[in-house]
DRENDO-1510 file (C-alpha; in Angstrom, 1 decimal, always signed):
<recs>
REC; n; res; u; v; w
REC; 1; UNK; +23.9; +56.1; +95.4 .
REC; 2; UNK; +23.8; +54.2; +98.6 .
REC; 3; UNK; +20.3; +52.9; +99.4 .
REC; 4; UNK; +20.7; +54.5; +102.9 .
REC; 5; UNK; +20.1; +57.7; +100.9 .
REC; 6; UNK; +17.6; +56.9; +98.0 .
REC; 7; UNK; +14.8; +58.7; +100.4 .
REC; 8; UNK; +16.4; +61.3; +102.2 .
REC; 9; UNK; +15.6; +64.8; +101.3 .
REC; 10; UNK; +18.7; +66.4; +99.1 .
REC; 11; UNK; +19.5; +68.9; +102.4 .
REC; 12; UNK; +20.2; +65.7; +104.4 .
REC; 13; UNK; +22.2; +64.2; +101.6 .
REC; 14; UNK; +24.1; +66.7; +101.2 .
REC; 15; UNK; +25.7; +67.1; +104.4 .
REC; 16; UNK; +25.0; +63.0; +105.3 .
REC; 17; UNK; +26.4; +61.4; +102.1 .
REC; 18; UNK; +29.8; +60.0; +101.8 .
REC; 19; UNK; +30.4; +61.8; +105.3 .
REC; 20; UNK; +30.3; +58.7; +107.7 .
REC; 21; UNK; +32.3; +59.3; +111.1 .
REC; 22; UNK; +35.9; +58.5; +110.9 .
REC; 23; UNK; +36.2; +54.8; +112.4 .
REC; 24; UNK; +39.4; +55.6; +114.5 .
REC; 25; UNK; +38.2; +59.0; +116.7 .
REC; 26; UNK; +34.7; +59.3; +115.9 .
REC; 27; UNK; +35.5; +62.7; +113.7 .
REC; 28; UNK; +32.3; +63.6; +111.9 .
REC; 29; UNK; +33.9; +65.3; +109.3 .
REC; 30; UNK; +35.9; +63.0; +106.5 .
REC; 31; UNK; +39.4; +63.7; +107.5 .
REC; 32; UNK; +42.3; +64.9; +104.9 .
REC; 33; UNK; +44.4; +61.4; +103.7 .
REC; 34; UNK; +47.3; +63.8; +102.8 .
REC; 35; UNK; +49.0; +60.6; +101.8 .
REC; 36; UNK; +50.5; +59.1; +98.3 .
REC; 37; UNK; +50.6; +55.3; +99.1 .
REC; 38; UNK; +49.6; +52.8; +101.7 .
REC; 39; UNK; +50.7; +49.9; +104.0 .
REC; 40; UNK; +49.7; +46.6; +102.3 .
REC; 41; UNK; +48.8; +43.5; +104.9 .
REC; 42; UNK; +51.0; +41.3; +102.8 .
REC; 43; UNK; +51.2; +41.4; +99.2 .
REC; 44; UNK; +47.8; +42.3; +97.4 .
REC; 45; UNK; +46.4; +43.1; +100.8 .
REC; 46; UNK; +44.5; +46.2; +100.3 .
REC; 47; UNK; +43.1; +47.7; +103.5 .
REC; 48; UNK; +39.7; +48.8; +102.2 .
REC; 49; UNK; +41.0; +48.7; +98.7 .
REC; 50; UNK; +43.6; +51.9; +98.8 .
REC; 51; UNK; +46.8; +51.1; +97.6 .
REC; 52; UNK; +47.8; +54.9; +95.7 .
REC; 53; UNK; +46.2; +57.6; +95.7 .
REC; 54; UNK; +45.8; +58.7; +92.1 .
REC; 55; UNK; +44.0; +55.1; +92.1 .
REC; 56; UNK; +41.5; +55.7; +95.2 .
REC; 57; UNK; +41.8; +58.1; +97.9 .
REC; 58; UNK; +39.3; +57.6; +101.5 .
REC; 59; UNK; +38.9; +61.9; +101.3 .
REC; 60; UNK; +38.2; +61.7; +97.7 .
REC; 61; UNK; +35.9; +58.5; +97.8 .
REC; 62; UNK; +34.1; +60.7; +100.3 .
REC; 63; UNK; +33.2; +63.3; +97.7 .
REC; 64; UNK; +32.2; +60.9; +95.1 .
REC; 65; UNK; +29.8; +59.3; +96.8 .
REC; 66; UNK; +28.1; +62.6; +97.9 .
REC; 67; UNK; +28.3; +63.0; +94.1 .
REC; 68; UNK; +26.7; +60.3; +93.3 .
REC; 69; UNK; +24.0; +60.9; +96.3 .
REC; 70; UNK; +23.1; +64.5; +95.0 .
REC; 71; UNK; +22.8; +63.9; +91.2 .
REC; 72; UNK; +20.9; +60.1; +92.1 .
REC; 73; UNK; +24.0; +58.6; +89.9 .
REC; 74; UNK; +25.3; +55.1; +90.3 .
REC; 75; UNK; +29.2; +56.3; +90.4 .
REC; 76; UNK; +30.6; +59.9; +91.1 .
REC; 77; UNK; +33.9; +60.8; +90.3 .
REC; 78; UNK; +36.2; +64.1; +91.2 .
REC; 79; UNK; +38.3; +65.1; +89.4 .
REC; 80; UNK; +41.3; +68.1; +89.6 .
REC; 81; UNK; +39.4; +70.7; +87.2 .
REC; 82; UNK; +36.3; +70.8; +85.0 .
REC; 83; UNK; +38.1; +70.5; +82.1 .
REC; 84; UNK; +40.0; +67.9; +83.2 .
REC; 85; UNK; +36.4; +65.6; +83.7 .
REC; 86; UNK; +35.5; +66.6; +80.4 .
REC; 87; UNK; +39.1; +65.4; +78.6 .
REC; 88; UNK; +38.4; +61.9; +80.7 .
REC; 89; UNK; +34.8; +62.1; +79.5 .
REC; 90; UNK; +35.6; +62.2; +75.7 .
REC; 91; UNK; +38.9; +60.1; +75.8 .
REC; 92; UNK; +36.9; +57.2; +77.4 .
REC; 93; UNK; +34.0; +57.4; +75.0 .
REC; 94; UNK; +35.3; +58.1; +71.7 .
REC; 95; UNK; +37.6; +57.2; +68.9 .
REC; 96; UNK; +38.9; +58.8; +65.8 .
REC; 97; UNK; +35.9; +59.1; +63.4 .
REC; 98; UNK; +33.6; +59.8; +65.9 .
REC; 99; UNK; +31.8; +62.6; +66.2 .
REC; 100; UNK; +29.6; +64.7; +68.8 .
REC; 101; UNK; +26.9; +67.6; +68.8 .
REC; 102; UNK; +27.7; +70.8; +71.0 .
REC; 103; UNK; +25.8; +74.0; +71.9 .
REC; 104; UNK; +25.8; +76.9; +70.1 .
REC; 105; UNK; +26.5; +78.4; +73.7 .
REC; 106; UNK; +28.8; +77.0; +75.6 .
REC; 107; UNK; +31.7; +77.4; +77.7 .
REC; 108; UNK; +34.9; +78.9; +76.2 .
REC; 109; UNK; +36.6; +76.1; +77.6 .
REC; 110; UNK; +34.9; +73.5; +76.4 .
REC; 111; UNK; +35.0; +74.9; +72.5 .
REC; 112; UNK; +38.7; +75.1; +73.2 .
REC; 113; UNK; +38.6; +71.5; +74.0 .
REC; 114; UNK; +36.7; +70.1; +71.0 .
REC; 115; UNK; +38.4; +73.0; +68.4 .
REC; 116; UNK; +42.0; +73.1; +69.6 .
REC; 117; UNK; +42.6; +69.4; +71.2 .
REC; 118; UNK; +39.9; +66.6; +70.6 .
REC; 119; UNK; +39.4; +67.7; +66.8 .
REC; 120; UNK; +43.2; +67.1; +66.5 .
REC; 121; UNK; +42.9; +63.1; +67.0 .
REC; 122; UNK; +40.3; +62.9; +64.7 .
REC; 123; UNK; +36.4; +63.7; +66.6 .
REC; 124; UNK; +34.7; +65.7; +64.4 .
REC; 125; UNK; +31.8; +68.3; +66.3 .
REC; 126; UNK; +28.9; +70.0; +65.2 .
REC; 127; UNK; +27.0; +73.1; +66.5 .
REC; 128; UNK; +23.0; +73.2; +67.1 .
REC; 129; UNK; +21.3; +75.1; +69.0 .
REC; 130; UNK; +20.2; +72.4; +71.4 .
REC; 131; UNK; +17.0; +74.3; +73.1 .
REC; 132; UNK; +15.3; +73.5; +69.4 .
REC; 133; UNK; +14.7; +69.3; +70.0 .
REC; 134; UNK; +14.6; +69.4; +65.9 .
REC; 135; UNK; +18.1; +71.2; +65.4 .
REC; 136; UNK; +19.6; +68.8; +67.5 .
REC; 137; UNK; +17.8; +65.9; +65.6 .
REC; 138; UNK; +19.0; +67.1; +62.7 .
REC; 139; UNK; +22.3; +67.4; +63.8 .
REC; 140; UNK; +23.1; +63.9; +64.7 .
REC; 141; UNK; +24.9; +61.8; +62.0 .
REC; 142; UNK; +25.7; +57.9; +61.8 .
REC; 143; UNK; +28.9; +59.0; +63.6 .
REC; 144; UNK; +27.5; +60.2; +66.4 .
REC; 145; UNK; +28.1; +59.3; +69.9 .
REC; 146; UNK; +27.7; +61.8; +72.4 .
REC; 147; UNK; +24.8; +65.0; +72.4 .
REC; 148; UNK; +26.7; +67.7; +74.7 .
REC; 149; UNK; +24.4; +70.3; +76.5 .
REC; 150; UNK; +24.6; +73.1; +78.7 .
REC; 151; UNK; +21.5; +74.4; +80.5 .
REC; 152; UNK; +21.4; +76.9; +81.4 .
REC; 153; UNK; +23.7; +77.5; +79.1 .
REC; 154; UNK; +27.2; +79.8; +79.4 .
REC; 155; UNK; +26.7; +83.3; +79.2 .
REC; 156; UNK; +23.5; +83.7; +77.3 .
REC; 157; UNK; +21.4; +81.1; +79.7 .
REC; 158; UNK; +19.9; +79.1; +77.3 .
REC; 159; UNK; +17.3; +76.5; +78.4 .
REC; 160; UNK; +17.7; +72.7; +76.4 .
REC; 161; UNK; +14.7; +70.5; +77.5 .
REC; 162; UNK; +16.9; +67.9; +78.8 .
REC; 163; UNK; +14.1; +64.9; +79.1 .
REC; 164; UNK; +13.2; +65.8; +75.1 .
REC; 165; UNK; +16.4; +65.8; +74.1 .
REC; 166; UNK; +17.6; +62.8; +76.6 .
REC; 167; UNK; +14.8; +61.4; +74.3 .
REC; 168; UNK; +15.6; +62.0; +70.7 .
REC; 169; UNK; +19.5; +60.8; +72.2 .
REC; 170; UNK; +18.1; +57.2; +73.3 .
REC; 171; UNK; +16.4; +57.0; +69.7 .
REC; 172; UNK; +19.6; +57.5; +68.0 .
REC; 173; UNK; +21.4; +55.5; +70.1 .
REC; 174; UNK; +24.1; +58.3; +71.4 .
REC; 175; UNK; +24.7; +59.3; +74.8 .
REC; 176; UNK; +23.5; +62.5; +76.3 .
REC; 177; UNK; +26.1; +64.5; +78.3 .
REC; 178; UNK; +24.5; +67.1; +80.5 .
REC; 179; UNK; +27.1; +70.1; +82.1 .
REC; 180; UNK; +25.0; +70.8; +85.3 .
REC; 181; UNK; +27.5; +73.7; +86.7 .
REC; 182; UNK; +25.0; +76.5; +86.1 .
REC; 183; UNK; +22.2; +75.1; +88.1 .
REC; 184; UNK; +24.0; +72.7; +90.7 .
REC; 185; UNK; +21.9; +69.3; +91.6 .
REC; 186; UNK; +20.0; +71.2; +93.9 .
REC; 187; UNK; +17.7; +72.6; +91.0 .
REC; 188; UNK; +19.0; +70.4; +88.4 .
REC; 189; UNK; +18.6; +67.0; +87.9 .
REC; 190; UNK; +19.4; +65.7; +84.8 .
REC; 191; UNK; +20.2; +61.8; +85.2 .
REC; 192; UNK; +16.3; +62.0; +86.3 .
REC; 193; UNK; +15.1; +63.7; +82.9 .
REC; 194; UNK; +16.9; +60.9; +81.0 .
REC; 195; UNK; +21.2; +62.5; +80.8 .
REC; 196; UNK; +23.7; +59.8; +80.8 .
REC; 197; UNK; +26.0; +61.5; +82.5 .
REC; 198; UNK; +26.7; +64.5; +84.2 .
REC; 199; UNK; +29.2; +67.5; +84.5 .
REC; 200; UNK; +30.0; +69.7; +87.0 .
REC; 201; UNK; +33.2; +72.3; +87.5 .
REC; 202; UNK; +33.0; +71.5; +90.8 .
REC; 203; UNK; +34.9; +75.3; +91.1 .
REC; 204; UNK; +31.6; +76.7; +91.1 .
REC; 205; UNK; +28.5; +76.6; +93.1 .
REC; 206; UNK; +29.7; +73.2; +94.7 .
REC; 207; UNK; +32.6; +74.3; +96.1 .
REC; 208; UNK; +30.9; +77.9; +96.3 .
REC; 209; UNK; +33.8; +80.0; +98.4 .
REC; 210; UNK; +36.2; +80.5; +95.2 .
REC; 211; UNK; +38.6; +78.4; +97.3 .
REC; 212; UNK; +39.2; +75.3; +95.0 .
REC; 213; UNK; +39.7; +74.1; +91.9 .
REC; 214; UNK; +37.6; +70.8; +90.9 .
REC; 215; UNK; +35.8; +68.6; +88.2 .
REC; 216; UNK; +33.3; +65.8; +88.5 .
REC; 217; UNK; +31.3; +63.3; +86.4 .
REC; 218; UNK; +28.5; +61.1; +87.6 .
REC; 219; UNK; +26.8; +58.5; +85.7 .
REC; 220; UNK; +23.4; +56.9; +85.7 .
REC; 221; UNK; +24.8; +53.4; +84.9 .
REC; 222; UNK; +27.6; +51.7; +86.7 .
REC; 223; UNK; +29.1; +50.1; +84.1 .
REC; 224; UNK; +30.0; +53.4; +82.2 .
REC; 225; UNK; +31.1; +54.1; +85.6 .
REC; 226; UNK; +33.7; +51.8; +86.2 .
REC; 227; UNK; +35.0; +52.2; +82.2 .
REC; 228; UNK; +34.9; +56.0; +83.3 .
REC; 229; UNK; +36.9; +55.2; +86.6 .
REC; 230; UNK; +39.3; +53.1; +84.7 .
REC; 231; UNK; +40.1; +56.2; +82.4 .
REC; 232; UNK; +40.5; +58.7; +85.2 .
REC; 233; UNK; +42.6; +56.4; +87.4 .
REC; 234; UNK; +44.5; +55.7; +83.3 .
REC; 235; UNK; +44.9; +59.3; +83.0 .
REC; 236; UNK; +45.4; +60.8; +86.5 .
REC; 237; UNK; +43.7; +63.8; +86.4 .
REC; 238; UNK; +42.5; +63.8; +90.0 .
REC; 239; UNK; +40.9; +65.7; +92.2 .
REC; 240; UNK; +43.3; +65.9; +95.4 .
REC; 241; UNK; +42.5; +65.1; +99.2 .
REC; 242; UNK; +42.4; +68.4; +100.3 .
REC; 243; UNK; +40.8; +69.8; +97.2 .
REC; 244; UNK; +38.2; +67.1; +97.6 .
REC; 245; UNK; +37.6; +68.0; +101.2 .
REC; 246; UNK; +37.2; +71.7; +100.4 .
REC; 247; UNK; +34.3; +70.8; +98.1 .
REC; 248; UNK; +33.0; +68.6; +100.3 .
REC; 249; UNK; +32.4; +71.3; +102.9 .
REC; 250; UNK; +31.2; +74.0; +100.2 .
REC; 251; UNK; +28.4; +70.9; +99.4 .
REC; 252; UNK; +27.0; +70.9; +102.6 .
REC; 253; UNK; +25.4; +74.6; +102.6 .
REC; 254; UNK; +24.6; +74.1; +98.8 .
REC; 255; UNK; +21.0; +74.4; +99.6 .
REC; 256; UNK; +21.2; +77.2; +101.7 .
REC; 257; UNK; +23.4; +79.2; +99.3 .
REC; 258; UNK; +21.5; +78.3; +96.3 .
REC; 259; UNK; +18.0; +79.4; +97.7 .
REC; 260; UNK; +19.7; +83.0; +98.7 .
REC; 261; UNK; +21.8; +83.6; +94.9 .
REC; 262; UNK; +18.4; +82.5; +93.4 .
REC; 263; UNK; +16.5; +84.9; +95.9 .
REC; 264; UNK; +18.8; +87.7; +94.9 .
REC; 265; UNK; +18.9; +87.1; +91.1 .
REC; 266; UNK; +15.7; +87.9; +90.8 .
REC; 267; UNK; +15.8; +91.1; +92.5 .
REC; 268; UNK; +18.8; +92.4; +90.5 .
REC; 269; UNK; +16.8; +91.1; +87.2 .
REC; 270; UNK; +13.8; +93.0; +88.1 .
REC; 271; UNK; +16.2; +95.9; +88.7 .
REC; 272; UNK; +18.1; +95.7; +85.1 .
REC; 273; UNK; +14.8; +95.0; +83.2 .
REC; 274; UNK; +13.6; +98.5; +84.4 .
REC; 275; UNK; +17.1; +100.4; +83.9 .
REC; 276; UNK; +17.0; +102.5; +80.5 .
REC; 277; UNK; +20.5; +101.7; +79.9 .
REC; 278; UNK; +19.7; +97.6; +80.1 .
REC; 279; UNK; +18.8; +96.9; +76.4 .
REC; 280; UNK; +18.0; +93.1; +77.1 .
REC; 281; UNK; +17.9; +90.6; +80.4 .
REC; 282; UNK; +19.1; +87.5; +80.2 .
REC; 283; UNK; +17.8; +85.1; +82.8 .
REC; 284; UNK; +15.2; +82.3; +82.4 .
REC; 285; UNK; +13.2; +83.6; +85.6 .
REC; 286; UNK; +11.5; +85.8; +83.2 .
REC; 287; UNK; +8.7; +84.9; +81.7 .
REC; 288; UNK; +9.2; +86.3; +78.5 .
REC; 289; UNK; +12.6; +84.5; +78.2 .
REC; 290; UNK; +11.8; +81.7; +75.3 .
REC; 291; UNK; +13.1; +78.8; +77.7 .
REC; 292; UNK; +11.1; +79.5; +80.6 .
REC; 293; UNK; +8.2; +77.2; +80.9 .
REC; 294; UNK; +11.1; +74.4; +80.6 .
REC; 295; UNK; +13.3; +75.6; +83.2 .
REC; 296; UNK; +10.1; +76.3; +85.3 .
REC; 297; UNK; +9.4; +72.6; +84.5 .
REC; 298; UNK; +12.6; +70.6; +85.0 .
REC; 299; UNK; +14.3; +73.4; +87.9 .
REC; 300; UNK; +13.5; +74.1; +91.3 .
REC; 301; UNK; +14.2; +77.6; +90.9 .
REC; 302; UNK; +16.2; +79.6; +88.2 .
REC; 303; UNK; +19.7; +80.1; +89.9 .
REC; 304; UNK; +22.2; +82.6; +90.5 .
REC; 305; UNK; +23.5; +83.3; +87.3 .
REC; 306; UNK; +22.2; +86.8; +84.7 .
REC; 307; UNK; +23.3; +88.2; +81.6 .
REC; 308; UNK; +22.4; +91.5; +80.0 .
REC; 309; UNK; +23.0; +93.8; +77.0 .
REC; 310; UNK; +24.1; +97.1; +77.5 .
REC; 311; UNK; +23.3; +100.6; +75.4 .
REC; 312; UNK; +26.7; +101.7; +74.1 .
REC; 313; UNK; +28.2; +98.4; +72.6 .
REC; 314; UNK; +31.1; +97.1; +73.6 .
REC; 315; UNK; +32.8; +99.9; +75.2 .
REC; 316; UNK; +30.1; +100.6; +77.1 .
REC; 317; UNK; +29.6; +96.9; +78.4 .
REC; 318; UNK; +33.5; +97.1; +79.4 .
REC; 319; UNK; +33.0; +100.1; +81.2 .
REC; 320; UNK; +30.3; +98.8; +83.7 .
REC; 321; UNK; +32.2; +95.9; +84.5 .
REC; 322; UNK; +35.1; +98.5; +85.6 .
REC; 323; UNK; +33.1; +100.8; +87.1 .
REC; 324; UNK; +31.5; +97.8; +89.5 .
REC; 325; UNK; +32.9; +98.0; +93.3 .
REC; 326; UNK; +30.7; +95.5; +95.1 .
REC; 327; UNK; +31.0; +93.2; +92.3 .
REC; 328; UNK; +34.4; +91.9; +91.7 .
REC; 329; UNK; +35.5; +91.8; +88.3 .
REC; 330; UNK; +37.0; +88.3; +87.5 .
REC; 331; UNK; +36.4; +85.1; +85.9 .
REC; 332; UNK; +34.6; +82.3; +87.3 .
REC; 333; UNK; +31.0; +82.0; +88.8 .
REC; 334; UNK; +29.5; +80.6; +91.6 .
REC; 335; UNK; +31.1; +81.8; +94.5 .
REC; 336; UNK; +29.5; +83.6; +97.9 .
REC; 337; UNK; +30.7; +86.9; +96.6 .
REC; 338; UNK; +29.2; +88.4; +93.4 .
REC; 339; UNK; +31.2; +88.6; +90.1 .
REC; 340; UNK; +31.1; +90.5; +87.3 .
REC; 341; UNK; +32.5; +90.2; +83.9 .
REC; 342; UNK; +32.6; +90.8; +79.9 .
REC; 343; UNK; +32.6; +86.9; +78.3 .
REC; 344; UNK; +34.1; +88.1; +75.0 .
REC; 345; UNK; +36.9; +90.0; +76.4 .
REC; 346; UNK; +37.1; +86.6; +78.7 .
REC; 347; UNK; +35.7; +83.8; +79.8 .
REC; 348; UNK; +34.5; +83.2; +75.7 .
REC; 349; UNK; +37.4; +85.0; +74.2 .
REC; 350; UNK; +38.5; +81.6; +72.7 .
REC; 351; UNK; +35.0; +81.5; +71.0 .
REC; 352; UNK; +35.3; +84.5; +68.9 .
REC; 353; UNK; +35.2; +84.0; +64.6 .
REC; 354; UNK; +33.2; +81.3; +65.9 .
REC; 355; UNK; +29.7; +80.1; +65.9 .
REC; 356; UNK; +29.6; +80.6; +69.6 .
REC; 357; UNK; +30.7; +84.0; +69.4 .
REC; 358; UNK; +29.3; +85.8; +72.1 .
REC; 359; UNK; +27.5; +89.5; +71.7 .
REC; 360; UNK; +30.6; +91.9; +72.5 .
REC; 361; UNK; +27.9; +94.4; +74.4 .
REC; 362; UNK; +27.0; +91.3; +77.0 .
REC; 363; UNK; +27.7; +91.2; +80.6 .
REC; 364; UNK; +27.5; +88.4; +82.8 .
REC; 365; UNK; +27.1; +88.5; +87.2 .
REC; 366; UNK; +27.5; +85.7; +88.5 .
REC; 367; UNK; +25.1; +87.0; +91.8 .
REC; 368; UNK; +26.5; +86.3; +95.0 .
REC; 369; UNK; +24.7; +86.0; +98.7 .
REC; 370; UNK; +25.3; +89.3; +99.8 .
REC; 371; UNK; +22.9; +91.9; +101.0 .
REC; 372; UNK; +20.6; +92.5; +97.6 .
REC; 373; UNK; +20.4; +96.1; +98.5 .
REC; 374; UNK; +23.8; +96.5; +98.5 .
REC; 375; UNK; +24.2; +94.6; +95.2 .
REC; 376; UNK; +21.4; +96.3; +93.5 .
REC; 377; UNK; +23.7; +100.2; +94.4 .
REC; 378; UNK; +26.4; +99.0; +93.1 .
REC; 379; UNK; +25.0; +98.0; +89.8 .
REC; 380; UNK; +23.0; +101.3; +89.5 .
REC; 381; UNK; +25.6; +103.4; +89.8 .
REC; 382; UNK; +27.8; +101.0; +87.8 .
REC; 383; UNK; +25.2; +101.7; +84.8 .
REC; 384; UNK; +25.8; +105.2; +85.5 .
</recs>
């Protein structure tokens, strides 16, 4: 992070960093470089160091360094998908024989990543459940290198203690990776609890308009920076100009739109913890929810995101997610717009006959910043 930004309040930083007035016209919006490759003042002469695009681009440095501003990392890095930051991530840290702890609740996709493709070169994994500091202890192995975590976690919003667990990770000598998508920088920040690195589909609340498809990592130290830079420039799985410049304009109302999915999560959860066919609220803005002095502790509020089990089962679960209107049904989170889904039907399908197998009666709303009123009739009569 540039020291013109260590002491500015995250609002500022979100719409100041990386965002300096283009030198030419004055622009104070980052323009577009919709450009592959650039004119060299003899050979070796870089103009500001861009040569290719997939190597550097001026759009995309933009973004990193409001990255790195928000999380208070030493290097950000954008990439063209979530998954596509995590594949760098692991590729650049380990080697066959290695191995790495993940959540018992986690992303579909990123099971899919360590079952299906890095367990196939030779990484071996293994599940705790990371919000118990001694499961996760216990877990790690003289192979270990990396402790994965998710909190809140994805779809049952499980709270980790991220400065506990950052703490038994710096004991074993492994690095802790901390996916921050859920809660977004401004009510997360892990690198400051102790996290090595962070993750962030940048899809999601960053980008916040379901407009763009994006990935980012940002580190504390900026030599696991560069080796990560090296690997994404290696690899080429980056983030392009204009996707980088959509995000960058999502980041500058993150605040803004955080504060209101917060404020209308908790008026749907109050809602579903009353209705008699709700048989359990997920959501760690409640006090009874067994990670909730934690999140209280280490987030500025408890973000946008509830699950909850239906009476009926499955079927029944299915069936509110058609019946929703306001809500849209489809994948994702995040957005402006509230979503609605079944994860084992689809975001988590690839987790089922797994450990992380999902509860088939679950819904997950990804609340939106609509009028809660509105969103709180819909969901009744939804429920039926």
């Amino acid at each position: 992070m540039s020291d013109q930004h260590i002491h500015q309040s995250f609002e500022t930083r979100a719409i100041h960093a990386g965002n300096t007035a283009d030198p030419l016209t004055g622009a104070v919006v980052p323009p577009i470089y919709q450009v592959s490759t650039y004119k060299q003042d003899g050979v070796g002469g870089l103009r500001g160091g861009y040569e290719y695009s997939r190597s550097a681009n001026p759009t995309r440095t933009a973004l990193e360094e409001n990255l790195a501003a928000l999380e208070g990392g030493r290097r950000g890095l954008a990439f063209a998908s979530g998954l596509a930051a995590e594949d760098c991530l692991l590729r650049a840290l380990l080697v066959p024989g290695d191995h790495v702890v993940i959540p018992n609740d986690a992303y579909g996709g990123t099971f899919r990543l360590f079952a299906k493709v890095v367990e196939r070169w030779g990484v071996d994994f293994s599940v705790a459940d990371t919000s118990d500091v001694a499961a996760v202890r216990d877990a790690i192995n003289d192979r270990t290198k990396l402790v994965w975590v998710e909190t809140p976690s994805n779809p049952l919003l499980g709270i980790t203690d991220i400065e506990a667990v950052a703490g038994v990770a710096r004991q074993a000598g492994v690095k802790l990776v901390v996916d921050n998508t859920f809660a977004s920088p401004y009510l997360q920040q892990p690198l400051a609890l102790g996290a090595d690195v962070v993750v962030h589909s940048l899809t999601k609340y960053m980008g916040g308009h379901s407009d763009v498809v994006g990935g980012a990592l940002v580190t504390a130290d900026a030599a696991l920076g560069e080796e990560l830079a090296y690997h994404q420039n290696a690899m080429g799985a980056v983030a392009g100009p204009f996707d980088s410049w959509i995000v960058l304009r999502g980041i500058k109302t993150l605040a803004v739109r955080m504060d209101r999915h917060s404020e209308n999560a908790e008026k749907v959860t109050e809602m579903l913890t009353q209705h008699p066919k709700v048989t359990r609220v997920l959501y760690p803005g409640l006090p009874e929810h067994p990670g909730h002095e934690i999140a209280a502790k280490q987030m500025r509020s408890f973000g946008g995101m509830i699950s909850f089990r239906v009476q009926g089962g499955e079927e029944a679960a299915v069936e509110v997610c058609n019946r929703a209107k306001l809500f849209t049904l489809g994948e994702s989170l995040g957005g402006v717009e509230s979503l609605i889904e079944h994860p084992g039907r689809m975001t988590h399908a690839s987790v089922a006959g797994s450990a992380l197998e999902v509860p088939a009666d679950l819904v997950r709303l990804s609340v939106g910043i609509e009028n809660a009123d509105d969103l709180l009739a819909d969901l009744r009569q939804a429920l039926g």
